[in-house]
N, C-alpha and C positions, 0 to 999 in steps of 0.2 A: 140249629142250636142244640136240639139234645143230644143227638151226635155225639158234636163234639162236646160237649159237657161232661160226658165218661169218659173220657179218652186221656183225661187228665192230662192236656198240651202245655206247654211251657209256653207257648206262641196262640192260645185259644182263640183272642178274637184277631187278629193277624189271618190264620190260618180257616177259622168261620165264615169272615169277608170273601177272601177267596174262595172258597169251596164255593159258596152263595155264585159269586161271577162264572167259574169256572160251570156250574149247572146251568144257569142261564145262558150263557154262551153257545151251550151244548143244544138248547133248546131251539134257538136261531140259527144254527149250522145244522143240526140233523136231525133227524127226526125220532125222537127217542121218546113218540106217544106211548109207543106200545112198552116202555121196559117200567119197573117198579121202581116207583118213587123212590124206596130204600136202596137200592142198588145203585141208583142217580146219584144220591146224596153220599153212599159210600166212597162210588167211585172218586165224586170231587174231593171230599174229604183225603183219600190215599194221595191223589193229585197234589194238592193243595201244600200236606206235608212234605210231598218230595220236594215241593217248588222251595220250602220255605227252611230244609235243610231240618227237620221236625225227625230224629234219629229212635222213632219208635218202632218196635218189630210189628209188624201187624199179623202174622201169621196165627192163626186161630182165634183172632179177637170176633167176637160176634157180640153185637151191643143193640142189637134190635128184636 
């Protein structure tokens, strides 16, 4: 949720729900003890917006 709370989404909790699934998901198909929380939650968030059609540039955004 803080996340995306900067990211100023049009689709926020749309797009939070999924990232949420999309990380959880990640955790039960592979093994992803060893990466940083942040990068988990980035990745699903990037995920999330493609899924959800979310036409934000993300190139240089850093929110952590």
């Amino acid at each position: 949720p803080r996340f995306c709370n900067q990211l100023e989404l049009r689709q926020e909790n749309l797009i939070q729900k999924t990232a949420v699934y999309i990380a959880e998901r990640a955790k039960e198909i592979c093994d992803i003890q060893s990466r940083a929380p942040d990068s988990i939650a980035g990745a699903s968030i990037y995920m999330a917006c493609a899924a959800a059609g979310e036409k934000k540039p993300m190139k240089g955004k850093q929110i952590i």
